[in-house]
C-alpha positions as CSV (number, residue, x, y, z in Angstrom):
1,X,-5.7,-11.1,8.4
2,X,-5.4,-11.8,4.8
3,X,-1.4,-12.8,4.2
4,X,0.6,-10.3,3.0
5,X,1.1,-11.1,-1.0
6,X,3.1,-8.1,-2.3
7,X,4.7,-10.3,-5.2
8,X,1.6,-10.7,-6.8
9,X,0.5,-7.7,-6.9
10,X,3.9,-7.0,-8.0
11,X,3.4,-9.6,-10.7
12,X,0.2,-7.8,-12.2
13,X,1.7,-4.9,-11.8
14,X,4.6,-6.2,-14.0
15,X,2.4,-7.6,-16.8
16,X,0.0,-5.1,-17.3
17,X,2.9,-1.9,-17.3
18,X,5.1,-4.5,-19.6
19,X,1.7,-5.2,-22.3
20,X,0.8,-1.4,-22.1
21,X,4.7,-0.4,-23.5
22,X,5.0,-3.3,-26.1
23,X,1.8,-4.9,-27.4
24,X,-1.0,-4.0,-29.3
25,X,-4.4,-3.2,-27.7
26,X,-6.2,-6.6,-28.6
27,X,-3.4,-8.4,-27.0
28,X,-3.1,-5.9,-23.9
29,X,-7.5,-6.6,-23.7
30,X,-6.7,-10.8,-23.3
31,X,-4.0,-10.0,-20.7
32,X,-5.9,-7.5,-18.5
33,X,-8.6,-9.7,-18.6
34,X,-6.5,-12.5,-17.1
35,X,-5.1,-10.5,-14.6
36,X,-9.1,-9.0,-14.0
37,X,-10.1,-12.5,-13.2
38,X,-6.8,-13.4,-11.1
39,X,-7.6,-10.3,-8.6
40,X,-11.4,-11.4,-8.5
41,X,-9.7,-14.7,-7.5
42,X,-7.8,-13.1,-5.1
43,X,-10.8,-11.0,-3.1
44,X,-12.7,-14.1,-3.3
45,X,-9.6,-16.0,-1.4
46,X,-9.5,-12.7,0.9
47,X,-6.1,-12.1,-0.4
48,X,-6.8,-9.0,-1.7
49,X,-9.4,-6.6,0.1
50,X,-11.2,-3.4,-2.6
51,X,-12.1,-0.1,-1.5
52,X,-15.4,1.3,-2.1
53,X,-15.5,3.6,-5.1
54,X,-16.4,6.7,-3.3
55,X,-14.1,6.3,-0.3
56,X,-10.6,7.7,0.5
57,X,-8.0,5.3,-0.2
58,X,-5.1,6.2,0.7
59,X,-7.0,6.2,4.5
60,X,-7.8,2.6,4.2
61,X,-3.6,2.0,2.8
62,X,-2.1,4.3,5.4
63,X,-4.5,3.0,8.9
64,X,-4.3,-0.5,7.6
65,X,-0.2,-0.5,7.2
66,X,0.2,1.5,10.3
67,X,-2.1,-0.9,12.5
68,X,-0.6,-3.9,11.3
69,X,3.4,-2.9,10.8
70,X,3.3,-3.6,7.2
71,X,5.9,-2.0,4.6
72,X,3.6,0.6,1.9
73,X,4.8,0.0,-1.4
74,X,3.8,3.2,-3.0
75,X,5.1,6.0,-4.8
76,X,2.3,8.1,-3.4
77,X,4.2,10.3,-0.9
78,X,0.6,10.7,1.5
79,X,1.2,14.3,1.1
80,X,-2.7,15.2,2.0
81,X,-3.1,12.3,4.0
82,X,-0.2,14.2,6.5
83,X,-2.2,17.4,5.8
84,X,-5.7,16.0,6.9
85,X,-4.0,13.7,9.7
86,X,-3.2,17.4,11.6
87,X,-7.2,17.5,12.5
88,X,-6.9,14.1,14.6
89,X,-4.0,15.4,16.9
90,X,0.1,15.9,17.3
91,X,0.4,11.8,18.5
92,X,-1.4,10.9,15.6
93,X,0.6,13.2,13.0
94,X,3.7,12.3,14.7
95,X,3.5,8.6,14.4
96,X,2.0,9.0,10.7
97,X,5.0,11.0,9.5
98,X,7.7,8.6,11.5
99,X,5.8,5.7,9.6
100,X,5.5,7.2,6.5
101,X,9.1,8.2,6.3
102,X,9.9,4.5,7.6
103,X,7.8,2.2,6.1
104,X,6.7,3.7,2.3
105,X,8.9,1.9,-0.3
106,X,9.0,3.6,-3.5
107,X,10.0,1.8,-6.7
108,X,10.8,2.2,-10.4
109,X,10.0,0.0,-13.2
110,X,12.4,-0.6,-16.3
111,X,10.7,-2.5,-18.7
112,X,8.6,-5.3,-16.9
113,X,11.6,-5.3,-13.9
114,X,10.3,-4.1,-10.9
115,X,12.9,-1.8,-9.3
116,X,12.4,-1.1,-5.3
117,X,14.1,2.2,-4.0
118,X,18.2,1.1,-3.3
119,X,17.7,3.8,-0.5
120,X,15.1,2.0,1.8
121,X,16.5,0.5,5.1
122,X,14.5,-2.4,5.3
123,X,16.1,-3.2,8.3
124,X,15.3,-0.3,9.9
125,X,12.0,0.2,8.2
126,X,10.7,-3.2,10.2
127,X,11.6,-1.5,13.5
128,X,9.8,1.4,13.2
129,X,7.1,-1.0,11.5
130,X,6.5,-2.4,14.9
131,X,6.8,0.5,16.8
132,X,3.9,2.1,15.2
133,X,1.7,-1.0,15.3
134,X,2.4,-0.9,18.9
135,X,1.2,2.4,19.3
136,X,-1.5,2.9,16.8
137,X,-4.3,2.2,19.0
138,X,-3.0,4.2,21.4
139,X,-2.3,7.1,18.9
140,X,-6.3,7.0,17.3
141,X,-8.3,6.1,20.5
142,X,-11.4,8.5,20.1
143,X,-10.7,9.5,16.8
144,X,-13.5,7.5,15.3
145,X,-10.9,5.5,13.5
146,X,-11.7,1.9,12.9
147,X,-9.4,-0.8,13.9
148,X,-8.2,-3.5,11.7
């Protein structure tokens, strides 16, 4: 498993919001083609994994996080995710939405200064983290979901 690098995506994250409010566009085109060639660095270390162009990503986020007990940073709130996740089954729903409401961190920027939600329980967020990693097999066995 690729280690889990959250500060640098962060990091871009930071520049390229930060040179998008304050600098001109020939400036912004030189930094977000530094941080273009830092992510290419980063898939090439298997650091960073892409999803194909045509595919759903928010499955590939949501299956990933859930199989491996990772914290979502994401201010996507999975609402069709949850919606389409009723097709595969009440275990599967019901562990989605108790990870979901769990594990996604939310955040704000002001300026270039990251901001993560003051109301997530980290602390309790990494227990139920586990607890669905432990039972995510379990929860999509012949769903034709494919483990990570």
């Amino acid at each position: 498993m690729p280690p889990y690098i959250p500060d640098v995506v962060i990091a871009f994250g930071m520049l390229l919001f930060s040179k998008m409010m304050n600098e001109s566009d020939e400036s912004m085109e030189a930094d977000s083609n530094e941080v273009v060639l830092a992510l290419r660095k980063l898939v090439l270390q298997g650091n960073l994994v892409l999803t194909p162009r045509e595919d759903y990503d928010d499955s590939y986020i949501v299956n990933y996080g859930m199989s491996k007990g990772a914290i979502v940073v994401s201010n996507d709130r999975y609402r069709d995710h949850l919606s389409q996740a009723e097709a595969r089954g009440k275990k599967f729903l019901d562990l989605l939405t108790k990870y979901l409401k769990a594990c996604r961190l939310s955040f704000a920027f002001r300026g270039d200064e990251f901001i993560p939600s003051p109301d997530f329980d980290l602390a309790g967020g990494k227990v139920v983290c586990k607890y669905v990693a432990e039972r995510y097999r379990d929860a999509v066995g012949g769903t034709g979901f494919t483990y990570f």
